[in-house]
N, C-alpha and C positions, 0 to 999 in steps of 0.2 A: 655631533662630534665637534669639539673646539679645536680653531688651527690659527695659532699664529701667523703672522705674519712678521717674514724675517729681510734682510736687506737682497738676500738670495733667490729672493719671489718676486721682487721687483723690476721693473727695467730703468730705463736712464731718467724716465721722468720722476719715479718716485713710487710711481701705480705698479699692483699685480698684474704681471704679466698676463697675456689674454688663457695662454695655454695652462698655465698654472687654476685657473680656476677649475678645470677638466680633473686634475690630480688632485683637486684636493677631494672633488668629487668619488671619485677611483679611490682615496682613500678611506672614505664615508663606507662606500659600499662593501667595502671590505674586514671593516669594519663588524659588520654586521653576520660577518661567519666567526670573526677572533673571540666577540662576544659570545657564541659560543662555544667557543674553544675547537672551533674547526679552521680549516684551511680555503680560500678561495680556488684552490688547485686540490681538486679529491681525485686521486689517481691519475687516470685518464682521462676525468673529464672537467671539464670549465665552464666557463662562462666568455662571450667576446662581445664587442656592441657591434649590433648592426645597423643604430640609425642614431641619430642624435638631432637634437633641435636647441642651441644655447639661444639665450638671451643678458644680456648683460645692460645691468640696468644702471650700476653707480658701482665707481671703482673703489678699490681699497687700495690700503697705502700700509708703507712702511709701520709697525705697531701695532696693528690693528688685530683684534682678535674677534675671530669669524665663527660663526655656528651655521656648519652643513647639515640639514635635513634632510634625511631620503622619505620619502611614501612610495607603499607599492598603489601603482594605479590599478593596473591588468596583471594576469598572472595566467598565459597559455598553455598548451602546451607542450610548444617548444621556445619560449621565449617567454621577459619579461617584463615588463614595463614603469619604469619608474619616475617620480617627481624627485627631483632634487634640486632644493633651492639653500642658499647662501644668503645670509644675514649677519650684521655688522649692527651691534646695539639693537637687536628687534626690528632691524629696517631690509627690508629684502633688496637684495644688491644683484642676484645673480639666479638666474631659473635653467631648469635644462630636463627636457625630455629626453629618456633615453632607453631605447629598447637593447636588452641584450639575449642573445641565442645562446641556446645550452648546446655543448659541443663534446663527444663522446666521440674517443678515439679518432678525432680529428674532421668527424662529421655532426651534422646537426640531428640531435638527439631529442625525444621525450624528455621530460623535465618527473626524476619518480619524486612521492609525496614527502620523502626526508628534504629534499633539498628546497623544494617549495615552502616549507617548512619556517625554514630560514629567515625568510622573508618575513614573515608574521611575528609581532614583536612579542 
């Protein structure tokens, strides 16, 4: 997924904010249900993250046009595990391990095989 970079992503130095790189993330992932023509909210149940590991390796700036990659690592199941990295011209800028729980009627749920699904491009 490509995501600009607009004067509203940045902070006073000029660089994307630390927290913005997380959204654009979020937005990657989400992505991946629109594609097909679903919703990341099916009913009652979702998705929330229970872990995360960023690393942030070189900043982006004002202009700059980003390409999010998700890969699924793991796929349990109640949970699941992803790579997402951020690149800026082919050069990796930004990594983040992120486990998310599947959550059904406000509890942590089985993950059934439509939704796993999803995942797999």
């Amino acid at each position: 997924m490509k995501i600009r970079i607009y004067y509203e992503d940045t902070d006073i130095s000029g660089f994307v904010y630390h927290s913005n790189y997380l959204k654009f993330c979020e937005r990657a992932r989400s992505e991946l249900f629109f594609q097909k023509g679903l919703s990341p909210i099916d009913g009652n149940s979702h998705f929330v993250v229970s872990k995360l590991e960023a690393k942030f390796i070189q900043p982006a700036k004002f202009g700059d046009i980003l390409e999010v990659d998700t890969q699924v690592t793991k796929i349990g199941g109640y949970s699941v595990q992803l790579l997402q990295t951020i690149f800026r011209d082919e050069v990796e800028i930004f990594r983040m391990d992120i486990t998310l729980a599947y959550l059904k009627n406000g509890k942590l749920a089985k993950i059934d095989r439509k939704t796993k699904e999803i995942f797999y491009k």
